[in-house]
C-alpha positions as CSV (number, residue, x, y, z in Angstrom):
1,X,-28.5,-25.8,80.1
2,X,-30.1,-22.4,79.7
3,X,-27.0,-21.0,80.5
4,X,-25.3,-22.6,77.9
5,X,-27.9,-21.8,75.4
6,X,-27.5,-18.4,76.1
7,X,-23.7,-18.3,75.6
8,X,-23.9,-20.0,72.2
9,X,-26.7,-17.6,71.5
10,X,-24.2,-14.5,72.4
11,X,-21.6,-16.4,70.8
12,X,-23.3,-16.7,67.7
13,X,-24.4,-12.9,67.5
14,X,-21.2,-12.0,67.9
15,X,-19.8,-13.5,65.1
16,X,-22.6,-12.6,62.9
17,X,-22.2,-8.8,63.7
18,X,-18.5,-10.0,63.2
19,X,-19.6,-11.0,59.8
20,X,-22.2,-8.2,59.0
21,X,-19.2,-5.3,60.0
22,X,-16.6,-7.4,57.8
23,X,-18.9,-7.6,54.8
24,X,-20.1,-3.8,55.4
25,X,-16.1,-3.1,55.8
26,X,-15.7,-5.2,52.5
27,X,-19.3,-3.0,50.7
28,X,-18.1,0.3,51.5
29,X,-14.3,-0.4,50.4
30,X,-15.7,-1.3,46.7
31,X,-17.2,2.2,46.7
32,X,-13.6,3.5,46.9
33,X,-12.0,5.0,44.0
34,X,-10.5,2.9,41.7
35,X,-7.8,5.1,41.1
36,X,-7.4,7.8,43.7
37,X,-4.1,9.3,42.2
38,X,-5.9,9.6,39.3
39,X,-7.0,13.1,39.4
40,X,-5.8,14.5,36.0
41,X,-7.6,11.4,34.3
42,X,-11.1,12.1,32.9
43,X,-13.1,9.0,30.9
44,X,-16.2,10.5,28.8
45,X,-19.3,8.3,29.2
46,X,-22.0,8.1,27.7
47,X,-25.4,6.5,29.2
48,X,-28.1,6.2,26.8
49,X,-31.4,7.4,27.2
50,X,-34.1,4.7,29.2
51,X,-31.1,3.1,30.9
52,X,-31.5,1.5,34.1
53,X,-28.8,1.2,37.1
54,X,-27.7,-2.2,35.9
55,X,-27.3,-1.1,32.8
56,X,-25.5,2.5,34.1
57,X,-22.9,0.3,36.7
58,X,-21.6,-2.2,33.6
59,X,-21.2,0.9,31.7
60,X,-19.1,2.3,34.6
61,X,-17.6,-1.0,35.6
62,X,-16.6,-1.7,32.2
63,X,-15.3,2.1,32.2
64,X,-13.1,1.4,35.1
65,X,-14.8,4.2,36.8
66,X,-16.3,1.8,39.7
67,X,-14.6,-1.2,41.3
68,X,-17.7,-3.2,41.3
69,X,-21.2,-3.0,39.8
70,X,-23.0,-4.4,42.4
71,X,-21.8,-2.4,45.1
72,X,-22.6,0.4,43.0
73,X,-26.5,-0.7,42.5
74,X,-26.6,-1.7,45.8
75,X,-25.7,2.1,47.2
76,X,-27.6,3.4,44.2
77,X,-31.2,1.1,45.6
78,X,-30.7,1.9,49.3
79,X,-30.5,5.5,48.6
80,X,-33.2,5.3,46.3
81,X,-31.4,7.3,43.5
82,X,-31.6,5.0,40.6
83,X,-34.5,6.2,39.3
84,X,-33.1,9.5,39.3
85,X,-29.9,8.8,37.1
86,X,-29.9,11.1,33.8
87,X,-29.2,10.2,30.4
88,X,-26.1,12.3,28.5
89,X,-22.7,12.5,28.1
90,X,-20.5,12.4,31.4
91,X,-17.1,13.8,31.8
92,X,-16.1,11.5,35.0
93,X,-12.7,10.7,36.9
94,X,-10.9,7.0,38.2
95,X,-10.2,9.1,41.2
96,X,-13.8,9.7,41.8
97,X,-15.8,7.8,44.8
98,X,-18.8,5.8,43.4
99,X,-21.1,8.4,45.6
100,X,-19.8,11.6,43.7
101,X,-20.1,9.5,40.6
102,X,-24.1,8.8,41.3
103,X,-24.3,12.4,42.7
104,X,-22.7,13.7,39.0
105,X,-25.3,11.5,37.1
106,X,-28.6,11.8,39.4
107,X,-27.9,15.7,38.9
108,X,-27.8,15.4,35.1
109,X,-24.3,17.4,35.3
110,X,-23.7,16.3,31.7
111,X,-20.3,17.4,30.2
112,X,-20.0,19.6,27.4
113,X,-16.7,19.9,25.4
114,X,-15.5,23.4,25.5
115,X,-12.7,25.3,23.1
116,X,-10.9,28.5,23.2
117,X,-10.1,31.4,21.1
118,X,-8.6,34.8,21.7
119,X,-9.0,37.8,19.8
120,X,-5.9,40.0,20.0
121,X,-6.7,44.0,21.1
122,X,-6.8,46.3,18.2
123,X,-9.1,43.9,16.3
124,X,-12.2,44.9,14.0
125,X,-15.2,43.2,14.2
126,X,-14.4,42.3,10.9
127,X,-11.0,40.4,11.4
128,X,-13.0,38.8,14.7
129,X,-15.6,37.6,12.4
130,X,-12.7,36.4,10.2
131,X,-10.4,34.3,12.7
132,X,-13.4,32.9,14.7
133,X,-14.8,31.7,11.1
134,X,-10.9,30.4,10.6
135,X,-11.3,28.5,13.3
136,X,-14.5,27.0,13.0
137,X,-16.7,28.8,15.6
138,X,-18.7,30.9,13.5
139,X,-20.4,31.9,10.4
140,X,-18.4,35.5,9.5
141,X,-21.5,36.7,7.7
142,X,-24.2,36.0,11.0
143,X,-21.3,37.3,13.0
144,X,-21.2,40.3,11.1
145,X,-25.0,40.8,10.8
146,X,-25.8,40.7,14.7
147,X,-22.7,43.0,15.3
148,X,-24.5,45.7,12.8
149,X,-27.9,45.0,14.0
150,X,-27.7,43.1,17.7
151,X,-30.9,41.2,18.2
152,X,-33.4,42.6,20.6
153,X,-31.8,40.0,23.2
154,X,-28.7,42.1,23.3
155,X,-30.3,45.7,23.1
156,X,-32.2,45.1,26.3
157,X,-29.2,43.2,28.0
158,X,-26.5,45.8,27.1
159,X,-29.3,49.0,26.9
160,X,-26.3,51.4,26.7
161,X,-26.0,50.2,22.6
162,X,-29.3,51.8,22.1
163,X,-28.2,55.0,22.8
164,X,-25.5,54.4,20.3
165,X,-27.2,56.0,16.8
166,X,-25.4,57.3,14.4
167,X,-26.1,55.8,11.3
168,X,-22.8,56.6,10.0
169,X,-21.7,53.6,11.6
170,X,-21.8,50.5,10.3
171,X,-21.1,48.0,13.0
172,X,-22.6,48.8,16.7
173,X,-20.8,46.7,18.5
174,X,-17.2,47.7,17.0
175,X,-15.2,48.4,19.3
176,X,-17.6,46.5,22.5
177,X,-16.2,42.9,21.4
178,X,-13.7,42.9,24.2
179,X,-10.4,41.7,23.4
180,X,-9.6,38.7,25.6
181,X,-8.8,34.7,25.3
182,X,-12.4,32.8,25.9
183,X,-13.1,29.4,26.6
184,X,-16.8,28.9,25.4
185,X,-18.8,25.6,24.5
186,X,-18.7,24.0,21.2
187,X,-21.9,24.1,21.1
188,X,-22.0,27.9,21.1
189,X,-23.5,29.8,18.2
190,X,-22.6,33.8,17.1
191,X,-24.7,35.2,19.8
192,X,-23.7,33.2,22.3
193,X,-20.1,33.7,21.5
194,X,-21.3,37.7,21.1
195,X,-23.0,38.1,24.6
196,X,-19.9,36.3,26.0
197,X,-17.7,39.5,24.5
198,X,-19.9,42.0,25.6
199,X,-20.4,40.8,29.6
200,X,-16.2,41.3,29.2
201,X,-16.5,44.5,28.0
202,X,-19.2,45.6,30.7
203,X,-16.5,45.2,33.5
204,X,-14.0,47.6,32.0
205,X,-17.0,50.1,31.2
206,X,-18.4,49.6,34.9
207,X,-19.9,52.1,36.8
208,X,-16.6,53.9,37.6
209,X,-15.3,54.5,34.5
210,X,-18.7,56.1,33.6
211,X,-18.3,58.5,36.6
212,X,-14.5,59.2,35.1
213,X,-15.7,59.9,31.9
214,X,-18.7,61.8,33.5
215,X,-15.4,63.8,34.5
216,X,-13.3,64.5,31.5
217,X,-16.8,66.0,29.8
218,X,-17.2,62.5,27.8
219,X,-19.8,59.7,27.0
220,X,-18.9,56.4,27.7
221,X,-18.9,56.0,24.3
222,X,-16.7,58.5,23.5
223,X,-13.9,57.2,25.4
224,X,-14.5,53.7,24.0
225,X,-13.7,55.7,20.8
226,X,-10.9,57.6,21.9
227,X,-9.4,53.8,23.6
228,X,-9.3,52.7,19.8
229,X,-7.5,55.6,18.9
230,X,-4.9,54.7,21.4
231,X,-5.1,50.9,20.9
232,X,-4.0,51.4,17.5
233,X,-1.6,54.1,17.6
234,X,0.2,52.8,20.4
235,X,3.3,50.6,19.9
236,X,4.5,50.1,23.5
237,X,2.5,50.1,26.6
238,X,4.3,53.0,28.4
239,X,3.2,55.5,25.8
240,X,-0.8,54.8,25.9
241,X,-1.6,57.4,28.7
242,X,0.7,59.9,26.6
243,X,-1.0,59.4,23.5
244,X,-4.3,59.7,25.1
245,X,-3.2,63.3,26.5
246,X,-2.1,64.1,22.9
247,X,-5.6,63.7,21.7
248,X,-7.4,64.8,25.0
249,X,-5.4,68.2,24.3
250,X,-6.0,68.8,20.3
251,X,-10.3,67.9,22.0
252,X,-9.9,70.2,23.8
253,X,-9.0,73.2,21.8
254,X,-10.9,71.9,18.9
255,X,-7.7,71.0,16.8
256,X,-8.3,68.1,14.5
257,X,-6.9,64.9,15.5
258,X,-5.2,63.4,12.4
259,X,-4.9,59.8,13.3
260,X,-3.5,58.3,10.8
261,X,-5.3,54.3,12.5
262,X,-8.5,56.6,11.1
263,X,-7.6,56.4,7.4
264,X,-6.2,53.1,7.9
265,X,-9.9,51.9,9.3
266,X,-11.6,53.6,6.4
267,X,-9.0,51.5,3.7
268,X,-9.5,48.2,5.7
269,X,-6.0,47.8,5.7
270,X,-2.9,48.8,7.6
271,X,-0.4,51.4,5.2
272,X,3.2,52.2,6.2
273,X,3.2,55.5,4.8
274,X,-0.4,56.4,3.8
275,X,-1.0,58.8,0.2
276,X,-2.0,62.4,0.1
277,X,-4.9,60.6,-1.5
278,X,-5.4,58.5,1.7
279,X,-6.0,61.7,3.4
280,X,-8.7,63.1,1.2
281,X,-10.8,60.6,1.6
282,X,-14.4,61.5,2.1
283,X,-15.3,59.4,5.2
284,X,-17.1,60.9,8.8
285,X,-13.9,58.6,9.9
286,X,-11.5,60.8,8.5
287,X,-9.7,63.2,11.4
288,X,-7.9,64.6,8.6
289,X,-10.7,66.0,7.1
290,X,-13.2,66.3,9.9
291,X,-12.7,67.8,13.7
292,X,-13.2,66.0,17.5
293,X,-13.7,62.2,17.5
294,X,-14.7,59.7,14.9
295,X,-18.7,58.4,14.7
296,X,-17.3,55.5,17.0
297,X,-14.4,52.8,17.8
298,X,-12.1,51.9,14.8
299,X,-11.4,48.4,16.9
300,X,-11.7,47.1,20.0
301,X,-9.1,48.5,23.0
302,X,-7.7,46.4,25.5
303,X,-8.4,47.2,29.3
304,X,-4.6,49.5,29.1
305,X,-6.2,51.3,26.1
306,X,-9.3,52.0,28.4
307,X,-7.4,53.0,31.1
308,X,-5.4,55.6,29.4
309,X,-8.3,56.9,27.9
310,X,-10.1,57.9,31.5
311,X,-6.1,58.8,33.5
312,X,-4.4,60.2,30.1
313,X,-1.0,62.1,31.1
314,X,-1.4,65.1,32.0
315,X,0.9,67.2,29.3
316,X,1.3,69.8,26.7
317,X,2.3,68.0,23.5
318,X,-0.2,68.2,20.9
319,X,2.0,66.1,18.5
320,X,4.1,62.9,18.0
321,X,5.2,60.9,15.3
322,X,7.0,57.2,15.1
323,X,10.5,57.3,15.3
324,X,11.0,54.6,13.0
325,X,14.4,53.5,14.9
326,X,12.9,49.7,16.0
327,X,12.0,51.2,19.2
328,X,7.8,51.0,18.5
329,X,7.8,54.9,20.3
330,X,7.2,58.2,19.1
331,X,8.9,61.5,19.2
332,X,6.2,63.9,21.1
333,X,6.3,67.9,20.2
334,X,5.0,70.6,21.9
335,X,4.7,72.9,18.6
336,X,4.1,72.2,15.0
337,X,7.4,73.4,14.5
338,X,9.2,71.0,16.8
339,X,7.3,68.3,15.6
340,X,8.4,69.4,11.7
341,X,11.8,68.6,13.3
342,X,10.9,65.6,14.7
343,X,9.7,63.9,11.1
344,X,12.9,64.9,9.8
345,X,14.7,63.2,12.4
346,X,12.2,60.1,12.2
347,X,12.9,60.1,8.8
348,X,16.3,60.0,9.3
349,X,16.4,56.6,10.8
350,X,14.6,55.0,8.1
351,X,17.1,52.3,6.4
């Protein structure tokens, strides 16, 4: 009899841990993903301040983002999480297991919707300020205003702008808003969006390319101003280092630089054939008028602008002119004379 007993005992154990492994078997498949091909898909939730986790696995259920609420409560009480889930807005995937769905909400790793912009190289601060207002990210005039006076934030992070004064210019930060395509928050205000430009900047001025301009017998500063030049002369890539030993030589023997990107900076505008008149105008900016570099950056240069600023060719032209002939490139001289030639032949392939 005892026997017996103990067989239907055994029996009946078996089939209950049988039962228990099926219905475990059954728990843990509803934690699955409910769509594990799913991975491109994102659903943005919201769950509302003071909810609980029945609340927070109807929201998800009725989402699509769980297969079933209760499995998800249940996980959610014996891992003693619930209490821990976080009010905000959730950027969450079908593909997702219900565990890295509680993990994503009991962290409070609330999604924020992000945009992009890019500013192209060769920009002012001013046409920045202009297109990011164009596009709805900022307020041109608070743009403007912290790149002309950068809030104490700013000066401590970036201390290098504080050695930058000269009150002939009248934006600090031309020429530091590195040129690049961003992806920032919506959110984001001017400074943010500011800082973001700068922290670019600082890994094409690192620590090398201070000991290179150490070098040529320049501030970093200096060949942040000289990169401009060369942004904005430059047509074609291949003739940036070229350029840069143009103006590197006419430095170096004190001849004045004539830039013509100068004159256009100081009209806020961009002139074909600039005037006599142009020329004369009474500006520390003007490298008809006045010798060595400008007070600063007449945009902001690209990292191939910086580049050929620090490693310009090594050459002897001290001139060049645009060839006018669809190419984008210049006619280089070695002597005034030569280059007098050149502009005739330039001119010569004007329609």
């Amino acid at each position: 009899m005892l026997k017996r007993i103990v067989v239907a005992l055994a029996v009946l154990l078996f089939i209950l841990g049988g039962a228990a492994g099926a219905l475990y078997y059954y728990y843990t498949g509803l934690l699955e993903p409910v769509e594990p091909a799913a991975e491109d898909e994102y659903i943005i939730v919201d769950i509302p301040s003071g909810a609980n986790t029945e609340t927070i696995a109807s929201i998800l259920e009725h989402e699509n983002l769980i297969q079933n609420q209760f499995a998800f409560r249940y996980y959610a009480r014996s891992r003693d999480i619930g209490h821990s889930f976080a009010a905000g807005t959730y950027r969450l995937s079908p593909s997702m297991h219900a565990s890295r769905i509680a993990e994503i909400i009991t962290a409070g790793d609330v999604y924020a919707e992000t945009t992009w912009f890019t500013i192209p190289e060769g920009y002012t601060v001013k046409q920045a300020a202009e297109k990011l207002e164009a596009e709805g990210l900022v307020d041109s005039s608070i743009f403007l205003e912290l790149a002309a006076n950068p809030s104490e934030t700013i000066l401590e992070n970036y201390p290098y702008l504080q050695d930058i004064n000269d009150p002939q210019i009248d934006y600090l930060l031309e020429g530091y808003l590195f040129p690049d395509t961003y992806e920032i928050y919506t959110t984001a205000d001017e400074e943010e969006i500011i800082k973001l430009m700068l922290n670019r900047m600082d890994g094409a001025l690192n620590s090398a390319a201070a000991e290179r301009a150490g070098e040529l017998g320049h501030t970093l500063h200096e060949i942040l101003t000289l990169a401009s030049l060369v942004e904005r002369e430059a047509a074609v890539d291949h003739e940036r280092d070229r350029i840069a030993g143009v103006i590197h030589n006419r430095l170096a023997v004190g001849q004045r630089l004539q830039i013509d990107a100068t004159i256009q900076y100081i009209l806020g505008e961009t002139k074909e054939f600039l005037t006599y008149a142009d020329l004369e105008i009474p500006s520390p900016y003007n490298t008809y008028q006045n010798a060595g570099l400008p007070p600063g950056p007449i945009a902001a240069p690209g990292r191939a602008s910086i580049e050929a600023a620090l490693y310009p060719e090594d050459h002897d032209y001290f001139y060049y002119n645009y060839k006018y002939d669809g190419t984008g490139e210049h006619y280089f001289s070695y002597t005034y004379e030569e280059h007098l030639r050149n502009v005739r032949k330039a001119e010569e392939n004007l329609p």
